[in-house]
C-alpha positions in Angstrom: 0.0 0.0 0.0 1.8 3.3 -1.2 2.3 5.5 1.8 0.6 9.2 1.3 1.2 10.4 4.9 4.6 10.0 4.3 4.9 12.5 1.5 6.4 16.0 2.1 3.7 18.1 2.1 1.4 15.5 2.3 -0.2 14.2 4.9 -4.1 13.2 5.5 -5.6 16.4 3.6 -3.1 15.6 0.6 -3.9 12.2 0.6 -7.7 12.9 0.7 -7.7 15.2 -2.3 -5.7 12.7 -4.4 -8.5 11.5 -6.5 -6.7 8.4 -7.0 -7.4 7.1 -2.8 -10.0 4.5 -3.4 -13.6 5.3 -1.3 -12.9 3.2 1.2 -9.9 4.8 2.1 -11.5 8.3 1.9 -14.0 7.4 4.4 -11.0 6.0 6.5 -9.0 9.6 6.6 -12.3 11.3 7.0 -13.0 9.7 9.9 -9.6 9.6 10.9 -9.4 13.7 10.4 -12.5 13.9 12.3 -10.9 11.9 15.4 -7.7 14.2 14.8 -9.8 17.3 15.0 -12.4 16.2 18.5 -8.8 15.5 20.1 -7.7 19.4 19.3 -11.1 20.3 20.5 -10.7 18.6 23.4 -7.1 19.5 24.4 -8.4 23.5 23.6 -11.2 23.0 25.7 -8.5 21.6 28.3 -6.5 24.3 27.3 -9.5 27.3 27.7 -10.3 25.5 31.3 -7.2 25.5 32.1 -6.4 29.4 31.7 -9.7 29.8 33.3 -8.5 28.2 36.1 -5.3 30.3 36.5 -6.9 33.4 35.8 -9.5 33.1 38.4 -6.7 32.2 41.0 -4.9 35.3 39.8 -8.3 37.1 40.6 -8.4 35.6 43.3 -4.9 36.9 44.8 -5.5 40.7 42.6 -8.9 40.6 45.0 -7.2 39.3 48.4 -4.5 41.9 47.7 -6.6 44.9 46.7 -8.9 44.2 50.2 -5.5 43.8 51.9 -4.3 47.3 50.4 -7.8 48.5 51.2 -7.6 47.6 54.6 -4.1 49.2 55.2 -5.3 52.6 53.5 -8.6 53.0 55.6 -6.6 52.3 58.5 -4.0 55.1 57.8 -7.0 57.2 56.4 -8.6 56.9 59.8 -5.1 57.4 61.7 -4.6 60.4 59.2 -8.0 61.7 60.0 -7.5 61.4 64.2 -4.5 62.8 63.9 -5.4 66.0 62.0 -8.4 66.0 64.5 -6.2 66.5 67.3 -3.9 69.2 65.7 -7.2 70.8 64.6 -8.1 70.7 68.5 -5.0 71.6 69.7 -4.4 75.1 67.1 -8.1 75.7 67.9 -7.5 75.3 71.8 -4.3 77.5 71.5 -5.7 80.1 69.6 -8.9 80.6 72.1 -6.6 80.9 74.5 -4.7 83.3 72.5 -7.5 85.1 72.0 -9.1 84.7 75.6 -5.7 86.2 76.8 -5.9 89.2 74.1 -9.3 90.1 75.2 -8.0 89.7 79.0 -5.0 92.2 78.5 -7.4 94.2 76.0 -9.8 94.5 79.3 -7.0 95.3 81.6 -5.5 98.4 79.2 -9.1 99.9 79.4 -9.5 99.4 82.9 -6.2 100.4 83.7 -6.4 103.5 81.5 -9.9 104.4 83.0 -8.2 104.5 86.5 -5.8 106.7 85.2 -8.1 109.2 83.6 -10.1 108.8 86.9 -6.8 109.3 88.9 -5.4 112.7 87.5 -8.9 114.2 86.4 -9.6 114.0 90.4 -12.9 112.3 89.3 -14.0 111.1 92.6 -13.8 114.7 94.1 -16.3 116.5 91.4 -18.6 113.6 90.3 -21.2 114.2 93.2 -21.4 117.7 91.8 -21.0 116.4 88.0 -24.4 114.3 88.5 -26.1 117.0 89.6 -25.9 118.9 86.1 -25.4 115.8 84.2 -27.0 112.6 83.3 -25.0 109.5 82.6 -25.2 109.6 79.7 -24.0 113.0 78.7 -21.4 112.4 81.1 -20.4 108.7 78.8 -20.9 111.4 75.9 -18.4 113.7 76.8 -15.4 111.0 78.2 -15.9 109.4 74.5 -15.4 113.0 72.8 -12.2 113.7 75.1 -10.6 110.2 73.9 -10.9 110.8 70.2 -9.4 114.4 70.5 -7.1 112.8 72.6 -6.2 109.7 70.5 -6.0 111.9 67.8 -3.7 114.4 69.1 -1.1 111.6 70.7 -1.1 110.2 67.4 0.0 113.0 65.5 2.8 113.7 68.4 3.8 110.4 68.2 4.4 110.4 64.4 5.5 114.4 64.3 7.2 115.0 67.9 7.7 118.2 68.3 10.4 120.2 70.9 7.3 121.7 72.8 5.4 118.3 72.9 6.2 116.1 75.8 7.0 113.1 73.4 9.8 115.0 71.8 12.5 112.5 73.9 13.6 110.1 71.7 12.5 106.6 72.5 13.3 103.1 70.4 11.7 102.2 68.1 9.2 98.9 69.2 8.2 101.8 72.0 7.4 104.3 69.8 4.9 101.2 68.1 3.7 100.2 71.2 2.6 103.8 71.9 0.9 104.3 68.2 -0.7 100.8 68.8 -1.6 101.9 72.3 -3.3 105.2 70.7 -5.3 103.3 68.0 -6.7 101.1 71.2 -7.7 104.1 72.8 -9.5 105.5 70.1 -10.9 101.5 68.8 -12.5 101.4 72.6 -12.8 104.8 73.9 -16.8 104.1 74.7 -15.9 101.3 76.3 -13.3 103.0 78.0 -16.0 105.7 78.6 -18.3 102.8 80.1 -15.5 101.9 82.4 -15.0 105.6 83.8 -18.9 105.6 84.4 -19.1 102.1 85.7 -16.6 103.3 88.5 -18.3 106.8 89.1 -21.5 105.3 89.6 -20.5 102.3 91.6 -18.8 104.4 94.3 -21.8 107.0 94.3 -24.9 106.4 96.4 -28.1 107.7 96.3 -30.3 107.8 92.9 -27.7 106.4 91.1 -28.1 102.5 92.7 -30.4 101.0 90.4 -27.9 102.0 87.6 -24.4 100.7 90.0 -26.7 97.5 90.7 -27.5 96.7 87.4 -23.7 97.3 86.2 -22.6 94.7 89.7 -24.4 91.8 88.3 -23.0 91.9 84.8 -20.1 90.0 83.6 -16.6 91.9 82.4 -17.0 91.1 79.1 -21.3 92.4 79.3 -20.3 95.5 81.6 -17.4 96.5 79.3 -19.2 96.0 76.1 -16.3 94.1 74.8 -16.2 92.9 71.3 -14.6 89.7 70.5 -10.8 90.3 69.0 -10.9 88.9 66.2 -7.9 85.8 65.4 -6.2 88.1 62.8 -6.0 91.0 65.1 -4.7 89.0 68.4 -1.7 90.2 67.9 -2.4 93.6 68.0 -3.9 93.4 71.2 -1.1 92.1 73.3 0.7 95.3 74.3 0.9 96.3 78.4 0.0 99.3 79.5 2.5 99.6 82.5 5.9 99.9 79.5 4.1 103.2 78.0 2.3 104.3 80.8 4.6 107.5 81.0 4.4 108.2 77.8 0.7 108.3 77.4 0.1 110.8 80.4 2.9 113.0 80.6 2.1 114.6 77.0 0.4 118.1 76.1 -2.5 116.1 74.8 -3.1 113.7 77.9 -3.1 117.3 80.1 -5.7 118.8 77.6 -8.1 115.6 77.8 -7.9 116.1 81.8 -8.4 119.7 81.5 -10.9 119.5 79.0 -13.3 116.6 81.6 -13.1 118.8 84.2 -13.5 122.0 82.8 -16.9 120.2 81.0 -18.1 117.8 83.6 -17.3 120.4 86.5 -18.1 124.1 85.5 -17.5 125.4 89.1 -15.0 127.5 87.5 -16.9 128.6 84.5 -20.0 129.7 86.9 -17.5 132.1 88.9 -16.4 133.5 86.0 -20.1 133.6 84.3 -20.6 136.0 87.9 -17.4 138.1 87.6 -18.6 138.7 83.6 -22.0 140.1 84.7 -20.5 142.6 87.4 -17.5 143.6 85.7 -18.1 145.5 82.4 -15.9 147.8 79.8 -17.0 150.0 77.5 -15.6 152.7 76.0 -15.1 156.1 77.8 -13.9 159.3 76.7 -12.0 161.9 78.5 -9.6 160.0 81.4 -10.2 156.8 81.8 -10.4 154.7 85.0 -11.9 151.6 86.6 -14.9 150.3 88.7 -15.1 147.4 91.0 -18.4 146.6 92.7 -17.6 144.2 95.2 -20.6 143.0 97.0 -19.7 142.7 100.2 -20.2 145.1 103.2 -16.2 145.5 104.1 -16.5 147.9 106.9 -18.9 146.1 108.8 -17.3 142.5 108.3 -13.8 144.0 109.6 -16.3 145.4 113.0 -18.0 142.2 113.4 -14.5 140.3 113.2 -12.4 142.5 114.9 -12.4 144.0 117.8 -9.7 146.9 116.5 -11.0 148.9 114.2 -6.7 149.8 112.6 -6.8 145.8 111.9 -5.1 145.4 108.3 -6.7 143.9 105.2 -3.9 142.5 103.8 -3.5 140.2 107.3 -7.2 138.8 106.6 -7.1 135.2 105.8 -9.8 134.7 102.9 -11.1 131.1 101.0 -10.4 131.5 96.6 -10.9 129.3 94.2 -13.7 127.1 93.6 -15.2 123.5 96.0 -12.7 121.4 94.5 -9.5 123.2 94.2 -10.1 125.9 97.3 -7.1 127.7 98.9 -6.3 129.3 102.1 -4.6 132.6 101.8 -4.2 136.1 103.0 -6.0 139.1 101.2 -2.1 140.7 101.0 -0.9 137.2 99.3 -4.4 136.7 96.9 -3.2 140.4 95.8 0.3 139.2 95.0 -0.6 136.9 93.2 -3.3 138.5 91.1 -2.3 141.7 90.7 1.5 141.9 91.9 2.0 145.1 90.3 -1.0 146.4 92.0 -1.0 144.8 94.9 0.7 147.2 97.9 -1.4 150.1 96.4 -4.7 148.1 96.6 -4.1 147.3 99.7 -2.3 150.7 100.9 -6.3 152.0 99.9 -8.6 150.0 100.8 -6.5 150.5 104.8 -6.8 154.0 104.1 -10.8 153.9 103.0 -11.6 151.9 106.0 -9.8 154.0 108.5 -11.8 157.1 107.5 -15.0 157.8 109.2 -16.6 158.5 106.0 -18.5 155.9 103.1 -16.1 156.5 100.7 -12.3 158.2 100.5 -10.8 159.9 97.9 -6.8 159.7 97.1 -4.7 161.1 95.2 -2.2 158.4 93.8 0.5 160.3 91.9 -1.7 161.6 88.7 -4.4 159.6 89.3 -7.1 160.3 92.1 -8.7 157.1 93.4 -12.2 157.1 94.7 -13.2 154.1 97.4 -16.6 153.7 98.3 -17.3 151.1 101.7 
């Protein structure tokens, strides 16, 4: 039997196509080819189920590992997430307390600055006769005018010293910020500064005024200041002492004319004197020699009786009150003259000796050119 299979390039397909291969043996390599191609069938099946296999273990592993990589990042997510917590706690907790301690100094400067407005304004000695001709309120007005003028003013001699300010002394540099800083503060919180001032008055003053003291006494520092919160930004701002600058702040011009200016509003004793003086003493214009008139309404002659026994005791020797309730003085009539008129003042006195020692109501002299007319 000739052997096709062995042919190069042969084989079974060769073989079959040779038209010469009897029937028989067609149906032999047909079925033979079909055998051939079930086992390639069956070892790609084998094959298929095979790579199945390995690929589902290597899904397997890709899975275990991606739950085990899982795993590991939630767990440092969550470690990440407590540990940001607690820095987030911890810059939160210092910066309250940054803050707290900022609003704590920022309460102390105004209270400390309030006892020194109260201090060299001599508050406590006028404020009895302040709330008789003011209300609280005008008086909180007026405080709160004073400390803008004043922040103003220290401001600009702060910036522009000047030889006749008393911040011309030349100070370092982190002072001279403190002090500007200190200034802006001032002027920031001068109504609370102004609460402060009338917090104190009124708490120290009976009477009328005890519903208001009261209802101050039960509020907190932060309510009874009025205090706004310092905002984070701004914490730094507010940590400045008052004690460092303390000096500097009232030893200027402008610290003087803020006192000054208080009193001079808030206790008029003054200005009422000197409302009386205007309405007796007059000028107008004259013509022909001039000369002077001085009502004084006061009985002289018969004080110096009542007082004296002698009737040759001197003026100058009697000891008189000036001045106003607040800032009286003890003096002599011969030292008030000295001091008021000290060109004037042994001729004044030389005359009114003279008038009272005559038995007349008046006494006429003749003072070099001039003749002086004294009426008692």
């Amino acid at each position: 039997m000739q052997n096709w299979i062995s042919e190069p390039g042969g084989g079974l397909g060769a073989e079959l196509r040779d038209q010469r291969v009897p029937e028989e043996r067609r149906d032999g390599i047909l079925a033979q080819l079909e055998k051939g191609h079930w086992k390639q069938d069956t070892e790609r099946q084998g094959n298929v189920t095979a790579n199945k296999a390995i690929l589902s273990q290597e899904r397997l592993k890709y899975d275990e590992h991606y739950r085990k990589m899982k795993e590991q990042t939630d767990a440092e997510e969550e470690v990440c997430k407590a540990v940001i917590a607690k820095i987030t706690v911890k810059l939160e907790t210092k910066t309250l307390e940054r803050a707290e301690k900022a609003r704590l100094r920022l309460n102390n400067f105004i209270a400390s600055f309030g006892e020194l407005l109260i201090e060299h304004a001599g508050v406590r000695q006028w404020v009895e006769y302040s709330f008789v001709h003011n209300s609280i309120d005008a008086i909180e007005e007026e405080i709160n005018e004073s400390l803008i003028t004043y922040a103003s003013e220290m401001a600009h001699e702060t910036r522009c010293p000047s030889p006749e300010s008393g911040n011309f002394t030349r100070f370092s540099e982190q002072s001279t910020k403190e002090l500007i800083e200190s200034t802006q503060v001032i002027r920031r919180y001068r109504r609370n500064i102004a609460l402060y001032l009338c917090y104190k008055i009124v708490s120290a003053t009976p009477g009328d005024w005890f519903s208001y003291s009261k209802r101050l006494r039960v509020l907190s520092d932060y309510e009874r200041f009025g205090l706004i919160e310092v905002e984070h930004a701004s914490v730094k701002m507010y940590t400045m002492e008052l004690e460092p600058i303390r000096d500097r702040l009232i030893h200027g011009e402008s610290f003087q004319r803020m006192v000054s200016r208080i009193q001079h509003t808030l206790y008029r004793d003054d200005g009422h004197a000197m409302e009386t003086v205007k309405s007796c003493v007059q000028a107008h214009q004259t013509y022909g020699q001039p000369f002077a008139s001085f009502t004084v309404e006061l009985p002289i002659r018969e004080f110096m009786s009542s007082q004296y026994e002698k009737n040759n005791h001197r003026v100058g020797s009697v000891v008189v009150v000036t001045g106003s309730s607040l800032y009286a003085q003890a003096t002599t009539c011969e030292k008030y003259l000295c001091q008021t008129w000290p060109r004037s003042e042994a001729i004044l006195l030389e005359l009114l000796d003279s008038a009272l020692a005559s038995e007349g109501s008046f006494a006429t002299f003749q003072l070099g050119e001039q003749r002086v007319l004294i009426i008692c």
